[in-house]
Structures are given as structure tokens and as C-alpha cells.
N, C-alpha and C positions, 0 to 999 in steps of 0.2 A: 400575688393574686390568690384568692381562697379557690377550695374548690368549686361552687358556684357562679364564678366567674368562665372557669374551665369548661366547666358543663354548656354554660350558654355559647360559650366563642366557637365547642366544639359545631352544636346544632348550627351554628349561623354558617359555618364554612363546609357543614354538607348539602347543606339548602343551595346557598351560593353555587357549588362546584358544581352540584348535579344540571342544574341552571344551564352555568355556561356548556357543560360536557356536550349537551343536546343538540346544540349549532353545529360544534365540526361534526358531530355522528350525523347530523344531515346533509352536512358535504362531504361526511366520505362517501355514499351512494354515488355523487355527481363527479367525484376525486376520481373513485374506482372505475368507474365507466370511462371515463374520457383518455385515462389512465390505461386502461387496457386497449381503450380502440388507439391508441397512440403506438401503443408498444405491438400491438396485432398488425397494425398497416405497415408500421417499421419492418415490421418480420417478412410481412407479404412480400415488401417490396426486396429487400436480400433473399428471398428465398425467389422472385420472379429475375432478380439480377442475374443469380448462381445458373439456372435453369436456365435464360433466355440465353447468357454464355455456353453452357455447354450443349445447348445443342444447337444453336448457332458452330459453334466446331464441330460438333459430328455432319451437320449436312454439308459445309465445305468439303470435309474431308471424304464425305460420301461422293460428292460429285467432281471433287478434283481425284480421286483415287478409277473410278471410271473413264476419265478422260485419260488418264496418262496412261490408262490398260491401253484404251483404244489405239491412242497415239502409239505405242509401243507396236501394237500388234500391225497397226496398218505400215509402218516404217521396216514390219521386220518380213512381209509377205509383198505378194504382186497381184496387179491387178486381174491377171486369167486366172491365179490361182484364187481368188478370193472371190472369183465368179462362177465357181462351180459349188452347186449348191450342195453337196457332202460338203465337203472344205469349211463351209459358212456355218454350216449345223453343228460342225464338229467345233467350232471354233464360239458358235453361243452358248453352245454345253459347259466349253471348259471356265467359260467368265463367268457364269453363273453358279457351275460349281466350285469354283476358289474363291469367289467372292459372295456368298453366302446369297446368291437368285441378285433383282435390280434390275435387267432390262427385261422387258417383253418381246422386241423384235430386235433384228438387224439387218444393216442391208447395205448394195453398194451400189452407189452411183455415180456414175461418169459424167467428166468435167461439162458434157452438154445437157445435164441432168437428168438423164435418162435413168432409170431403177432397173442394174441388169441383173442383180441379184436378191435374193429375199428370203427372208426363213421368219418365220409368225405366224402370228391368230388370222392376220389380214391378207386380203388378195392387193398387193400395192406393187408386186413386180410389173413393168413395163408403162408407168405412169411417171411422167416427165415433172420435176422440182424446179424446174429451173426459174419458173415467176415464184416462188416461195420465199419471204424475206431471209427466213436462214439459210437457205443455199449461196447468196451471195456475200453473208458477212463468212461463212465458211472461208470461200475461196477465199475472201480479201486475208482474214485474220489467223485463218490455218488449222481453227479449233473454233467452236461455238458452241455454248449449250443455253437453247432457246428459252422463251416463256412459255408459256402452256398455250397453245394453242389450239383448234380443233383438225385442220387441214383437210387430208381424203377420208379418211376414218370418220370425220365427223366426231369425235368425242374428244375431250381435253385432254390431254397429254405433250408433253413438253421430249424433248430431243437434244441427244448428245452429238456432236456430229465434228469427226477431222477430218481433213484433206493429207492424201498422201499423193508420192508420185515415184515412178516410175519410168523406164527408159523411152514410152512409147507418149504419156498425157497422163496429166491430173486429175485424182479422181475422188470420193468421200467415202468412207466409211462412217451409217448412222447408226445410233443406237435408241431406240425409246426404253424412255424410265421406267420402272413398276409403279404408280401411284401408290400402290398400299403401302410395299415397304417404305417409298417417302412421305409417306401419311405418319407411319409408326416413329419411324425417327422423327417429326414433328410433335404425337401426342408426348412423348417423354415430357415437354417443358410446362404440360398442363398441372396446374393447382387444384387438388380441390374435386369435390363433387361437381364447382360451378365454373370450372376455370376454362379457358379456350386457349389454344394457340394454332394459328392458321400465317399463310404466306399470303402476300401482296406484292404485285411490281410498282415502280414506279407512279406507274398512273392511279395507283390502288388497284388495281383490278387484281381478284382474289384466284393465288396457284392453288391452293391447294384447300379444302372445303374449311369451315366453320361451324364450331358445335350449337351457338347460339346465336349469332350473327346471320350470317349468309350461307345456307350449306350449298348452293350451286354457284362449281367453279366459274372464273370468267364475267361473274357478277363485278358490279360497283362497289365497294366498301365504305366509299365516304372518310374514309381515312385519308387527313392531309400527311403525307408523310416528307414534305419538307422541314417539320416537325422534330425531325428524326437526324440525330446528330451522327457522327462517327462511332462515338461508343453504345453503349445500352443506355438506352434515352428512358424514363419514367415521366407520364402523364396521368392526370386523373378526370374522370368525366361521368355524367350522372346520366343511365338508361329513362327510357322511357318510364319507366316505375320509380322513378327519382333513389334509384341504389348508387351507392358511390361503386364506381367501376376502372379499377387502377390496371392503366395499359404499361408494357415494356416493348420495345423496340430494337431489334439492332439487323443491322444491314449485312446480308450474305451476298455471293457467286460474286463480288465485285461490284456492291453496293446497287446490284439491279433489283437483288429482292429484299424485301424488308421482313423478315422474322416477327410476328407480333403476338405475345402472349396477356393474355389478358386474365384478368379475378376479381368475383365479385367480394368487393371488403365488407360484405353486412354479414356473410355468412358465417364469419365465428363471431360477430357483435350480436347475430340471434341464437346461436348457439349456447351465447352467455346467459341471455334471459330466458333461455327455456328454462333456467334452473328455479322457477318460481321459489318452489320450496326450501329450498336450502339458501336463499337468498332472504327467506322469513324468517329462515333459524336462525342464520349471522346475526338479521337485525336485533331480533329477541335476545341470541347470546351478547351481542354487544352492547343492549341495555343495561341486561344483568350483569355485566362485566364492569361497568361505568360503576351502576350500585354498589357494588361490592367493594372494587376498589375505593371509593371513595370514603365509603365509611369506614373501611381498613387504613387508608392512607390520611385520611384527618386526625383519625384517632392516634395513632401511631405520631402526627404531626403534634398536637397538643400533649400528647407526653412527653414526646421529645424536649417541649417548649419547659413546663414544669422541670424535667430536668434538667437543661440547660439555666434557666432561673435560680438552681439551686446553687449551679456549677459557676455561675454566678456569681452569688454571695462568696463563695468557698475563691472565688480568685480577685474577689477585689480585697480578703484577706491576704490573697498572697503576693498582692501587689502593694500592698501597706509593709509588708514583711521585704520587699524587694528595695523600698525607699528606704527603710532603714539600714539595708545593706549597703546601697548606696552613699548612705552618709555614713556609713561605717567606714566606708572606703578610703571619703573623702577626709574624714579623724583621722585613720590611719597615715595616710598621706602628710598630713602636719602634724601628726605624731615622729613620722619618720624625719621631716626636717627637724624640729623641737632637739630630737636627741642625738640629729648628726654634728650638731652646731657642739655639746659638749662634747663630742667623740671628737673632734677635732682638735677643741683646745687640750685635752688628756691625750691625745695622743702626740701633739706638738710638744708637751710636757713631760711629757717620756722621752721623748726623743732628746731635747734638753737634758733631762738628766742623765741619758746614756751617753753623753758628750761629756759633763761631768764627771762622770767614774770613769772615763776613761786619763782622768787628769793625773798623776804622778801621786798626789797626797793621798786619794782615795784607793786609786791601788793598791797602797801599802795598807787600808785598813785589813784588819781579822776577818770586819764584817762584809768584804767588796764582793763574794759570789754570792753570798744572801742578799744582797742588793740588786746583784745581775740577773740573777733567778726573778725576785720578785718583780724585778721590771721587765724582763722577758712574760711573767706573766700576765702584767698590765696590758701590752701589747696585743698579747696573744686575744686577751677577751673584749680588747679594745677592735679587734682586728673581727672578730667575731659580730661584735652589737653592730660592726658597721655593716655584713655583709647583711644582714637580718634587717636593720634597716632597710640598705638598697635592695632586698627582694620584698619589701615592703613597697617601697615607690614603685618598683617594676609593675607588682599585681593591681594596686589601688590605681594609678593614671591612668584613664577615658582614653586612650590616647585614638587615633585617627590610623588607617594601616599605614606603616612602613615599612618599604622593601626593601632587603639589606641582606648578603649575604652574610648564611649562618654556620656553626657547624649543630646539628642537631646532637650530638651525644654532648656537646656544652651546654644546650638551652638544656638536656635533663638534669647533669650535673647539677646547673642551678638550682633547677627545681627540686630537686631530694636534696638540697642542700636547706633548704627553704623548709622543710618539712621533717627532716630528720631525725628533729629533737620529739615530736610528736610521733613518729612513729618508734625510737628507743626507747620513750617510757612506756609502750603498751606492748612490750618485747616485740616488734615485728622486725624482722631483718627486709631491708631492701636490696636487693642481688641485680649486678647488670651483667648485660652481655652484648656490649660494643662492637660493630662492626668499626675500626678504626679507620679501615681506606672507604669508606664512604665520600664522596664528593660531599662540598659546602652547596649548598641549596639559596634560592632565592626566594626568603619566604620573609613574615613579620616575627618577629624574637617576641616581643611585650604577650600579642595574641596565642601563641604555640607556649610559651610559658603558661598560661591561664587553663588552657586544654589541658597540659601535661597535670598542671598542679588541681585542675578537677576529675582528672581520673584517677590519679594516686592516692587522692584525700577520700575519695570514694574509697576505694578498697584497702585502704589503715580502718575507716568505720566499717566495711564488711566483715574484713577477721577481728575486727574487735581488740582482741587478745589475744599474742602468739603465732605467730603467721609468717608466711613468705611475702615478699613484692615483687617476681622477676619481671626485668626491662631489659630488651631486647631489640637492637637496632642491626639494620641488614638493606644493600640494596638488591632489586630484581627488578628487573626491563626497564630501567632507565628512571625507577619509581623507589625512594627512599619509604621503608617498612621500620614501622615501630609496635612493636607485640608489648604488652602493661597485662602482667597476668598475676592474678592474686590469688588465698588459698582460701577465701573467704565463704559465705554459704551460699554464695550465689543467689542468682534470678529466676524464680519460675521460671517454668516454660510460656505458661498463656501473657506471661507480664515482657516477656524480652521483646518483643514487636513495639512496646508503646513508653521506652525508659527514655529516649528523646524525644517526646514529647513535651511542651510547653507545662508547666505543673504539675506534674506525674514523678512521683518520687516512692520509693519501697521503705523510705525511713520511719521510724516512728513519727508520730505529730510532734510540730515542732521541734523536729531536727536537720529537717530539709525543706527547701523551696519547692523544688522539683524544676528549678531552673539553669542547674550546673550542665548537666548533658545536654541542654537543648541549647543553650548559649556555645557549648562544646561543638555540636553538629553543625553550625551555623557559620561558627568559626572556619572550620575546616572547609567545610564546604566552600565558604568567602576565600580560600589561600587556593581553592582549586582540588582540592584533595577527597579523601573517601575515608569513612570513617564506620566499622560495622563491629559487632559484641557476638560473642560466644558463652554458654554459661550454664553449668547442670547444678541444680540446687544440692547444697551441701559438698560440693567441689571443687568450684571457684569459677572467676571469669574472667575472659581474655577481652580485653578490648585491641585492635588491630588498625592502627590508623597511617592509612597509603599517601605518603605526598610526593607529589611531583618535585624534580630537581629543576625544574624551568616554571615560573610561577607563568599561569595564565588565570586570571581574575575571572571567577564565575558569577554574574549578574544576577542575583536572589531579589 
């Protein structure tokens, strides 16, 4: 495509993209909203779980910790003594002082319900309980702590009350609560500028006041709280101004009161839009942002396209160059049978005639070790063309993996044997250094030959001329290591990240595919193994290839 084609495709795909951008940038407004009131109600509702919990525990613990003072105290004194009114005062001082204030009065009274004793705000000494509903679940139950009720006082207030006894008759010791300080231990589980939590009994009738509901105790609340399960129950319900208004529930004193804290969920949903402004600026910036990127990110996109176009061209040359490798293979291959078919009959022909001179008449000639020499060295390069051959068939056959146990310092051997003569005409020496107790491995010979012979064949063209090749085999952690370290001029630095790469080659043009290490990588990787380079320009490079002694087949 010329550049005019470029130029239009670009315009069409920023027209296009800005287009669509505009639809989700109008559902993210509707995203983010609904979005946050999801994640804001979520939070209300764990943060009114956490709260309705614990102080649901502190007012148990408030009003069981009071009772068992009581009980204690009335079990550990007698009834003339607890009728003398020092005795009684001194005895309201010290509950209020160790336990940080809670009741306002105390008082005792006899099993005929008579008030013989009294210390409080109130004149309530010598007024008879005994029609009183909690005077008689006292006596029955032993302990009682009432609903709020108003009784002689006239005002709300609720009562702790035990029965003890004595050598002479049965008798109670009561205590009234502080409302305030059970008011404060209740505000704790409030949320919020707009939040409430207030007590209900059973029937809902409200203990204790309400900040926006009902502030007068003993009121109705309208609250079914059959509703209301064992644990912290969550409901939701819309006030008269149609606010959503998320209740919790959980049940105290032995599931006679019900704990109820309540939150209005609009208050941080308007909190969110008060932000007019900055809610203009998002938009704005998120236009701008759409713009921007798009014209950056097409652009960017349509060059990438030309250069990939180019990259292109450049590899369906190097897949023309890969066919013919290919069939170079497949030549080689029946080149290798062609010439094993004569190395047979010369070497059967040899052998023949060293059957021959071994006969009596030839013995005696002058000329029988010049004949034994030269047919020793028939042999010898007969013995040679063959091995060169079959490391001919080994690299050129397609073959399919097969798993065979190996010894890996054999599959090198091969392969530097394979290679050898190439690397002593350009003086490089090849140097090993064999781990010999290596376990044999369960890997593919054809494949791990093909690896070995395109790293080695790499670094005979690295030094060029006159160089080292050291090969290095060793096992660690149950993993067979082969170090291939050459003295050649090495890899860039920015180039060592991208040499296993499909096409990517350091050679001159037309000296490489740039498909040896990527076919290498692939390999290894296919046997299970790891395969990673080392390399400072004009130093040399180690290539470091880890295989496992137990094949497991890695699915590429």
C-alpha cells in the first residue's frame, strides 16, 4: 500500500474509534454510579454488621456484669443488714464506684413486697411491689432484668432485680439502670451524621429513645421484628421521602430486646454528587483523553501495520530460503543412501581381501604390509564416509519425537564428530569436559542432536578463525546441564533478548535464516527442558541448556 492509502485508513480509524469511545464514556457516568452506590451499601452494611455486633456484646456484658455484682452481693450479706440504710449507701457507692456509675437507685425488698429499704433520687421506701409484673418472675426465676417500664416514678426506666435468702424468708435486692450510660453504650453502633440505633422489645415497643424515628420511650415502633433472626439480620426499607434506609438487627438480654441500628444509604450517594465540579472536569479530561489517545494509538497502529507489511516481504523471503533448506535436507538424505550403498560393497571388498592376504602365498610376498597398510587405510576412510553419512540421515529425517534412553556426552560426541572437519580447517579447537557419572536421560537423540549441532555450528561462524569451543556437561538437582561456550565476538547487549526469535539472526545477509535458535528453543522446550544465553561483545557466549532426567512433555 502507498502512502495514501495510509493516510486515508489512518483518518477512517480515528473518525470510527472516536465514534464508538463516546457510548462506553456515557456508561461510565451510569457504571460509576451504580458502581459505587453497590460498593457504599456493601460497606454500610459490614460496617452496621461489625457495630450492631459489638455492641450488642458490650450491653450484654453490661447488664450481665450487673447482675452477677448483685447476685454476689445479695448471697454474701443478710437481710437486717442490707436494711440499714448506711449499709445500703455504702454498698451503692462502692458498685458504682468499681464499675464506672449504672444504677441510680437501690433497694430491698421483702418477700411480701414491701420496700424496707432505699437509697435514691426517689421517695419509693415503704410502697408495696408485690402487684408489679417483675416482682413475681423474680421470685419464680431468682434474677430478672425488666423492660422499661414507668411504675411509681412515673418515668421509663427498666430494673435489675435478684432474690436472695436467708435463715429467716426470701427477699430482693433491686437495682434501676442509668439510662444515659445505656443510651451511650447504644450511640457507639450509630453510622454517620444520619444513622440511628435505639432498643425495642418484643412487641417493638421502643427501650430506649430514637434519633429520627420515635424519641419518646415506650412508643410504638412499627417494627415487626419477627423479622429478625438469631444472628444480625439486614433489611432494607424506603422512609417517607422515599430514601433507601438499610436496618440491622440482632437480639440481646436473651433475645427479649432487639438491638436495631439503622442508616440512611443516600448520604454518601449525595455526598458523591455534590462534587458537581470535579465531576465536569473527569468528563472534560476523559474526552480529552479519548482524543488523544486515539490519535496517538491509530497512528502508532498504522505504522506498526507498514512496518509489519514490510517485515512481511522480508519473511516470505525467508520462507522461500527455508523450502530450500528443506529440500536440501531431503537431497542430503538420498545423497546419504546413494553413497552408503558403495561404502558397503568397498567395504565388503576389503574385507575380502584382508581374508586374502591373510592366505600363505601372500604372506610370503615382499609387498604383504604395504598391502595391509593400504587396506587398513581403505577401512579407515571407509569407516569414516560411513559415519558422515549416518550423521547425515540423523540431521536431514523429519523424524516424529522418540523417547529413548540416552547418554548425553554420546549424542555430543556425535555431533562434534559431525562437525569436526569444519571446525579444524578454520583452526578452532573443540575442548570437552564430561561429567561421566551422569545418569542416561529419557529424552529424543535425532532432536538434542539438531540443538547441539545449531549451537556449535553458531559459534565455529562466531570466531570465524582460531578459537576455542568448550562443552561442558554436569548434573545438579536431578537436572542434566550442558554449558557450549565459545571465544567468538559475541551478542550485543540490546540484541541477546530477541536471538530466539522466529527470523532474527546477527549474520550477514544471506548467511543465516534466523531460524536455527528458534527451532533450538522450541525443541527444548518440546523435551521439557530450559534453555537460556550469556554473552559480552567481543568475549564470547555461553549458551546453557537444563534438561531434565525424567522427560515430561511440555504442550507448545
Amino acid at each position: 500500500m502507498n502512502k495514501s492509502i495510509y493516510s486515508t485508513f489512518r483518518q477512517k480509524m480515528i473518525i470510527i474509534t472516536l465514534l464508538i469511545s463516546f457510548i462506553p464514556l456515557t456508561l461510565l457516568g451510569y457504571t460509576i454510579y451504580h458502581g459505587f452506590a453497590k460498593v457504599y451499601h456493601q460497606r454500610i452494611e459490614e460496617q452496621m454488621i461489625s457495630r450492631v455486633k459489638a455492641c450488642a456484646q458490650s450491653l450484654d456484658l453490661f447488664l450481665e456484669e450487673r447482675q452477677v455484682i448483685l447476685s454476689t452481693i445479695a448471697k454474701a450479706g443478710s437481710l437486717s443488714y442490707y436494711t440499714n440504710r448506711d449499709n445500703l449507701r455504702q454498698l451503692f457507692n462502692n458498685i458504682n464506684t468499681q464499675t464506672g456509675g449504672g444504677l441510680i437507685d437501690l433497694g430491698v425488698i421483702d418477700s411480701n413486697g414491701d420496700h424496707l429499704a432505699y437509697v435514691g433520687p426517689y421517695e419509693l421506701k415503704g410502697l408495696n411491689y408485690k402487684k408489679q409484673p417483675w416482682f413475681n418472675q423474680v421470685m419464680i426465676k431468682g434474677s430478672y432484668i425488666s423492660d422499661v417500664y414507668e411504675g411509681y416514678r412515673l418515668i421509663p426506666h427498666f430494673i435489675i432485680a435478684v432474690k436472695a435468702s436467708d435463715s429467716k424468708e426470701n427477699w430482693i435486692l433491686r437495682a434501676t439502670i442509668d439510662p444515659e450510660v445505656f443510651v451511650n453504650i447504644i450511640s457507639t453502633a450509630q453510622i454517620g451524621k444520619r444513622g440511628d440505633a435505639f432498643i425495642v422489645n418484643k412487641e417493638g415497643i421502643y427501650q430506649s429513645p430514637s434519633r429520627f424515628y420515635q424519641r419518646k420511650i415506650l412508643d410504638e415502633s412499627g417494627i415487626d421484628t419477627a423479622k429478625f433472626g438469631a444472628d444480625v439480620s439486614i433489611s432494607s426499607q424506603h422512609d417517607s421521602s422515599g430514601n433507601n434506609i438499610a436496618c440491622a438487627g440482632m437480639w440481646i438480654k436473651n433475645r427479649q430486646w432487639l438491638l436495631v441500628v439503622s442508616q440512611n444509604c443516600e448520604e454518601g450517594i449525595l455526598s458523591f454528587f455534590s462534587m458537581k465540579t470535579e465531576n465536569i472536569m473527569i468528563f472534560f479530561l476523559a474526552v480529552l483523553a479519548i482524543v488523544v489517545t486515539t490519535v496517538v494509538t491509530t497512528k502508532f497502529s498504522v505504522d506498526k501495520l507498514q512496518e509489519r507489511d514490510k517485515k512481511l516481504d522480508e519473511m516470505n523471503a525467508h520462507l522461500i530460503q527455508t523450502d530450500k533448506m528443506a529440500a536440501l535436507g531431503k537431497m542430503a538424505a538420498g545423497v546419504a543412501h546413494e553413497i552408503n550403498n558403495p561404502l558397503g560393497i568397498i567395504s565388503a571388498k576389503a574385507g575380502w581381501i584382508h581374508d586374502l592376504l591373510e592366505e600363505e602365498e601372500f604372506k610370503e610376498s615382499e609387498n604383504y604390509q604395504e598391502y595391509i597398510d593400504a587396506l587398513l587405510k581403505i577401512e579407515e576412510h571407509v569407516e569414516r564416509a560411513g559415519k558422515v553419512t549416518h550423521n547425515m540421515l540423523g540431521f536431514a529425517r523429519a523424524m516424529e519425537p522418540s523417547m529413548e534412553k540416552i547418554d548425553i556426552n554420546d549424542v555430543l560426541n556425535h555431533t562434534i564428530e559431525f562437525l569436526a572437519h569444519h571446525a579444524q580447517i578454520n583452526n578452532i579447537d573443540i575442548q570437552t569436559e564430561y561429567d561421566n557419572s551422569i545418569p542416561e536421560i529419557s529424552s529424543d537423540r535425532s532432536q538434542l542432536q539438531q540443538v547441539f549441532l545449531n549451537i556449535i555450528n553458531n559459534a565455529i561462524d562466531a570466531i570465524d578463525k582460531q578459537g576455542i569451543i568448550n562443552i561442558k556437561t554436569y548434573e545438579k538437582s536431578n537436572q542434566i546441564i550442558v554449558k557450549i561456550i565459545d571465544t567468538g565476538k559475541g551478542i550485543p547487549e540490546h540484541l541477546v533478548n530477541r536471538i530466539f526469535n522466529p527470523f532474527f539472526t546477527t549474520k550477514a545477509e544471506g548467511k543465516g535464516t534466523g531460524l536455527g535458535l528458534s527451532i533450538t528453543y522450541k525443541i527444548i522446550e518440546k523435551l521439557g527442558g530450559n534453555i537460556s544465553v550469556e554473552s559480552k561483545q567481543n568475549k564470547g557466549t555461553t549458551f546453557t541448556i537444563i534438561l531434565p532426567t525424567t522427560f515430561t512433555e511440555n504442550k507448545m
